[in-house]
C-alpha positions as CSV (number, residue, x, y, z in Angstrom):
1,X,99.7,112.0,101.2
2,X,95.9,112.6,102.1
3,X,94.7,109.3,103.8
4,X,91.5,108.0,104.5
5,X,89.9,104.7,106.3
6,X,86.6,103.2,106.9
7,X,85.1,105.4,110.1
8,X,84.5,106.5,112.5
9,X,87.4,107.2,114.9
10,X,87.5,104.0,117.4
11,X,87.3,101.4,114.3
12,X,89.0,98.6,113.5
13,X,90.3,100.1,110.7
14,X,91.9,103.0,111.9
15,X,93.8,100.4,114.2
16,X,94.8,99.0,111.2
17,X,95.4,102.3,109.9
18,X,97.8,102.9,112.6
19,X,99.6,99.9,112.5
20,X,100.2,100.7,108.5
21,X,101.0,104.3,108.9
22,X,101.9,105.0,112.2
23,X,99.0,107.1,115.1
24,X,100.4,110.5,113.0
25,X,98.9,109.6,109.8
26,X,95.8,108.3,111.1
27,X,95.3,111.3,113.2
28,X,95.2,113.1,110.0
29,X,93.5,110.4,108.1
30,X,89.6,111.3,107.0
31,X,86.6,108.6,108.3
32,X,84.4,107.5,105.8
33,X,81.0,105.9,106.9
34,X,80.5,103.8,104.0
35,X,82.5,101.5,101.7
36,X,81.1,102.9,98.8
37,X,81.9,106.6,100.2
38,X,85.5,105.4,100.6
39,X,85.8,104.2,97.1
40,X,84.3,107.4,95.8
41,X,86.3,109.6,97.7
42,X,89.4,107.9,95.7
43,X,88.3,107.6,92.5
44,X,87.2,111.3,92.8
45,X,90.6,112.8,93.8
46,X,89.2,113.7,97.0
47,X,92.1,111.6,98.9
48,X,94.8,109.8,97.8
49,X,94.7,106.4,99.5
50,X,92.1,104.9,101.7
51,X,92.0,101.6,104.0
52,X,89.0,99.6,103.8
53,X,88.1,95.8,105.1
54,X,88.6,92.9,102.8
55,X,88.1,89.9,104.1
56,X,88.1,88.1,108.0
57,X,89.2,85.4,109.1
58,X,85.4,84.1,110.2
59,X,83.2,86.1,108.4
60,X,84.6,85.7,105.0
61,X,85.4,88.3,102.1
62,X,83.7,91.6,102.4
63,X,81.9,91.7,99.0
64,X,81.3,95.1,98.6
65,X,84.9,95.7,98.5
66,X,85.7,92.9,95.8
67,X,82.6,94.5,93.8
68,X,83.7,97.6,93.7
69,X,87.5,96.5,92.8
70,X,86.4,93.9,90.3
71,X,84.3,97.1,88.8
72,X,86.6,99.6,88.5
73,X,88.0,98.7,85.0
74,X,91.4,99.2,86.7
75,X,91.3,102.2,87.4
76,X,91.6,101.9,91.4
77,X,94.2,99.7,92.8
78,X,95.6,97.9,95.9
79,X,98.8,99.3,97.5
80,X,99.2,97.5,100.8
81,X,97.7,94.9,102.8
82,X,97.8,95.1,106.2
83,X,96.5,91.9,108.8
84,X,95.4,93.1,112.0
85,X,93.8,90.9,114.7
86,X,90.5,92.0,116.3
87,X,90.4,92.0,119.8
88,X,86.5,92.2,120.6
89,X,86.0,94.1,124.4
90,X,82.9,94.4,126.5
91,X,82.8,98.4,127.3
92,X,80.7,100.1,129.5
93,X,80.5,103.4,132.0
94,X,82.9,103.2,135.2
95,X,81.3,101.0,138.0
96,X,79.0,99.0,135.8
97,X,79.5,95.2,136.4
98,X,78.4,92.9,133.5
99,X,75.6,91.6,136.1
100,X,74.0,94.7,135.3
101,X,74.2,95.2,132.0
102,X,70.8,95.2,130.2
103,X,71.7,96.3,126.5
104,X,74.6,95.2,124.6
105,X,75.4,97.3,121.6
106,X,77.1,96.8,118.6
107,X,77.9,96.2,114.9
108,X,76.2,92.4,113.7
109,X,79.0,90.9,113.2
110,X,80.8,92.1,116.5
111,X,77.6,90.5,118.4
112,X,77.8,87.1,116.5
113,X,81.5,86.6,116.4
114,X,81.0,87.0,120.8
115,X,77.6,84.8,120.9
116,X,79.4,82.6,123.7
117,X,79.9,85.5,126.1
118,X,76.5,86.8,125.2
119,X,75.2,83.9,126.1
120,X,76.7,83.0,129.0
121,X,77.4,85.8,130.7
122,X,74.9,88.0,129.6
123,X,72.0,86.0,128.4
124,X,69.4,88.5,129.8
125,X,70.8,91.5,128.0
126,X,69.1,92.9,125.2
127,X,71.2,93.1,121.7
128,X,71.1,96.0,119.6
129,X,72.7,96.6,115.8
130,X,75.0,99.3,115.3
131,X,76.7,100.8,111.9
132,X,80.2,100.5,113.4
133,X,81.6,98.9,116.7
134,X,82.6,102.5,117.1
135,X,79.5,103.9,116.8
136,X,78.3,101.2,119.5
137,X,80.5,102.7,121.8
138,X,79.1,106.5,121.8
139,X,75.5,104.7,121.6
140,X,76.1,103.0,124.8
141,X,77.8,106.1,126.4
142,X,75.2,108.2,125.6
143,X,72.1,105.6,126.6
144,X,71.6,104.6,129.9
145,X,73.7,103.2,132.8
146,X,73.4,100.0,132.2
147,X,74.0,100.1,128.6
148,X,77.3,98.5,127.0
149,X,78.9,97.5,123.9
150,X,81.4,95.5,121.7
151,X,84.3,97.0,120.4
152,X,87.5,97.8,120.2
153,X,90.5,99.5,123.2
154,X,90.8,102.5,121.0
155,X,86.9,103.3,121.0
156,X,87.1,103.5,124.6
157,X,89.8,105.2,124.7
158,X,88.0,108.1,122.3
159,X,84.3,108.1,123.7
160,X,85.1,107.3,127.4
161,X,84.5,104.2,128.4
162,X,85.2,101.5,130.2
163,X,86.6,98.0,129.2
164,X,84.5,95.7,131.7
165,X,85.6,92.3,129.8
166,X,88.8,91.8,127.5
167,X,89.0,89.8,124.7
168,X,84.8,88.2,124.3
169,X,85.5,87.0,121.1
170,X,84.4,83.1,120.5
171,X,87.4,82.8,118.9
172,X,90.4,84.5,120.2
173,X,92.4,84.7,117.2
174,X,89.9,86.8,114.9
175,X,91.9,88.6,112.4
176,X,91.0,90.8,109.4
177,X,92.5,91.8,106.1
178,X,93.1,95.5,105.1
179,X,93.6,96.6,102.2
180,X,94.8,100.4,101.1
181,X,93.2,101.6,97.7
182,X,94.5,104.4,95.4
183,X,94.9,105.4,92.0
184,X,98.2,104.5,91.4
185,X,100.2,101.3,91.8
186,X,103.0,100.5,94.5
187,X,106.6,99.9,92.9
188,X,107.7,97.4,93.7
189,X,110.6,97.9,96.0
190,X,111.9,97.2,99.4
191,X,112.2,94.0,101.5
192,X,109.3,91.4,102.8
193,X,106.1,89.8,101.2
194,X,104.8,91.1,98.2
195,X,101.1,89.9,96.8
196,X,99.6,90.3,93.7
197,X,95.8,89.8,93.4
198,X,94.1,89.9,90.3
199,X,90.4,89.7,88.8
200,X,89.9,87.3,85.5
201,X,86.4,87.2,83.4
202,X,86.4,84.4,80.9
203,X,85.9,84.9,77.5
204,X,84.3,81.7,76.7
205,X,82.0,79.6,79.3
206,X,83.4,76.0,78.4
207,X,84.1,73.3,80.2
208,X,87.7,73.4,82.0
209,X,87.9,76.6,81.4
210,X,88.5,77.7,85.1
211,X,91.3,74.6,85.1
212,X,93.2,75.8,82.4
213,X,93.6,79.4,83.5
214,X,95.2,77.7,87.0
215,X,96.9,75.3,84.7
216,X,99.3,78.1,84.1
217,X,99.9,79.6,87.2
218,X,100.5,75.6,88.5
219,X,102.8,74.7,85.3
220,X,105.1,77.7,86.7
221,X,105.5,76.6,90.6
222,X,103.4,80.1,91.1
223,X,101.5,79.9,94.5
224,X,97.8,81.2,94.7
225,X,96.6,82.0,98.1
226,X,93.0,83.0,96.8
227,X,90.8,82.1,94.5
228,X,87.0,83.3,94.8
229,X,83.8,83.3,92.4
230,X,81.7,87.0,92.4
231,X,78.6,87.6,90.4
232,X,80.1,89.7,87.0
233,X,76.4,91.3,87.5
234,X,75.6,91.2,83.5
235,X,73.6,88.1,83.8
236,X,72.4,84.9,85.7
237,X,75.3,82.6,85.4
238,X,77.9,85.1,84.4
239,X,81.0,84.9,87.2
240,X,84.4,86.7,87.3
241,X,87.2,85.3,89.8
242,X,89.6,86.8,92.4
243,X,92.7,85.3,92.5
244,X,95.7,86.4,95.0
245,X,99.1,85.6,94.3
246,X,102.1,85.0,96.1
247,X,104.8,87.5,95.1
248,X,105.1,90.8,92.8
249,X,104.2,90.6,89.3
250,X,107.3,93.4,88.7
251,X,109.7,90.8,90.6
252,X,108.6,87.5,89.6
253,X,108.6,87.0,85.9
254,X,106.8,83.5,86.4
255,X,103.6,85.6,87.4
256,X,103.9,87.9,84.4
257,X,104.4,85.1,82.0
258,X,100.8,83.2,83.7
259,X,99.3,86.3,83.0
260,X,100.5,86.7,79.5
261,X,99.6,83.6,78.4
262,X,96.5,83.6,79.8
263,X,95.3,86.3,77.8
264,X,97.0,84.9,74.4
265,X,95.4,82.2,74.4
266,X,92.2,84.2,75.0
267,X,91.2,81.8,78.1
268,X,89.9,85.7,80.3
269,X,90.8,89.0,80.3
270,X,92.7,89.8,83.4
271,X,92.9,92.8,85.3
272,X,96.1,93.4,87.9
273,X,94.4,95.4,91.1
274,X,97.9,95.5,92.3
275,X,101.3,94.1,94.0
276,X,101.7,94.9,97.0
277,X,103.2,94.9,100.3
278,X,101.7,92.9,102.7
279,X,101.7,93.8,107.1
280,X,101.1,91.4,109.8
281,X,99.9,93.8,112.9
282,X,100.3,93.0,116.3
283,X,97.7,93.1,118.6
C-alpha cells in the first residue's frame, strides 16, 4: 500500500509513521510539505493512505486537518490513530556547546513549547521560524557554526547533527495525535481500542439543540472523548461539531443506534470519518 506522511524526512510524523508501520514502510512512504498537499494527494489517487497531525497535547487540534475532514462530504476517512510523544532536542554541529550558540532554529511551535530552555539557557540566541522541525535541522547544518535547532533524534540522525541537549521541552510529556487518512474505511477487526469520530451539522439552530444530540449518546452509557466547535464556513454563526467516540460503530450497536436516532429525529446530519484503531507509541 503506497503511504504517505506530513514531511520532510526527520519529522515527527514519520516517527509516528514508523511506530504505525514499522522503519520499512516509512522508508517507502512519500513526504508531503503541506497538509493540504497530503489531503490532495489522497483524494486524487496519488497514494493510498497518508499520516497527518491532529491534535497535541498543548497546542490543541490542528484545524486544518479537522477542516479539511469535516469538508470532504465523506469521501476521505480515518483508518488509524496513532499517539506518539514528542521529544523536543537542541541539535547542533559536533563541538558546539550551547554557550555558543547564537541562532536557534525551528518550527513556532517547537520554539514556544521549549521557551524555558530558551530562556534560560539560551536567552542571547536569536530565534528563527522554520516550516518543519526537520527543515530546522538542514537550516542550521547548512548556516553557520554556531547555528542550532529544535527537533527531533531522527532529524539528526538524517542531516547530521548533533544532539547538544535532550529532551528541552517545557513540558516533558508533549504528545501528539496522528491520524492515517484514506479513501476507504478500516473493518473493524482485530483486538485493542477502537474509536469512532464523527462530524454533525444541525439542521435547526434552536436552543438545546447541541444537548439533545449528546442526550443520546449519554442515554446509551456511550463514552465521548471529544467534542469540538469548527466554523461550517457558510456563514457568521454557522458551526459543525467533532465528536470522537469511544469504540467501533461496526462493534458497538449502542453507537449505531445514537447515530440513527440522531438523524431521525432530524436533530444534524452526521457524517462517520471512521472507526478505527487507535496506537499509543513509545518514545
Amino acid at each position: 500500500m503506497s503511504l504517505g506522511f506530513l514531511g520532510p524526512a526527520g519529522t515527527f510524523c514519520e516517527e509516528a509513521l514508523i511506530a504505525l508501520r514499522g522503519a520499512e514502510a516509512a522508508r517507502c512512504g512519500t513526504p508531503f510539505t503541506t497538509i493540504g498537499d497530503c489531503f490532495t494527494a489522497v483524494s486524487s489517487g496519488e497514494i493510498e493512505e497518508c499520516l497527518v497531525p491532529i491534535e497535541n497535547s498543548l497546542e490543541g487540534s490542528v484545524n486544518e486537518s479537522l477542516d479539511r475532514l469535516a469538508h470532504a462530504s465523506g469521501s476521505i476517512k480515518i483508518r488509524a490513530e496513532v499517539v506518539h510523544r514528542v521529544r523536543h532536542h537542541l541539535i547542533g554541529p559536533a563541538g558546539l556547546s550551547r554557550a555558543d550558540v547564537t541562532r536557534v532554529t525551528s518550527h513556532p511551535h517547537a520554539i514556544a513549547q521549549c521557551r524555558h530552555f530558551l530562556d534560560g539557557e539560551l536567552s542571547k540566541a536569536t530565534r528563527s521560524a522554520a516550516n518543519s522541525t526537520a527543515e530546522a535541522v538542514q537550516i542550521a547544518m547548512a548556516a553557520s557554526s554556531t547555528d542550532a535547532a529544535i527537533a527531533s533524534s531522527r532529524a539528526a540522525e538524517i542531516y547530521g547533527g548533533t544532539i547538544l541537549a535532550e529532551d528541552i521541552a517545557d513540558t516533558p510529556d508533549s504528545r501528539t495525535r496522528f491520524v492515517m487518512i484514506g479513501r476507504e474505511p478500516t473493518p473493524a477487526v482485530g483486538p485493542g481500542r477502537f474509536t469512532t469520530s464523527i462530524v454533525c451539522v444541525l439542521n435547526h439552530d434552536r436552543p438545546g439543540a447541541l444537548l439533545a444530540i449528546l442526550q443520546e449518546f449519554a442515554m446509551r452509557a456511550v463514552n465521548l472523548t471529544k467534542l469540538e466547535s469548527r466554523p461550517a464556513k457558510t456563514r457568521l454563526g454557522r458551526y459543525l461539531f467533532f465528536v470522537d467516540i469511544e469504540g467501533s460503530v461496526e462493534r458497538d450497536l449502542s453507537i449505531d443506534a445514537a447515530i440513527s436516532a440522531i438523524e431521525l429525529q432530524d436533530l444534524a446530519d452526521v457524517t462517520v470519518l471512521g472507526s478505527f484503531p487507535v496506537m499509543n507509541a513509545s518514545g
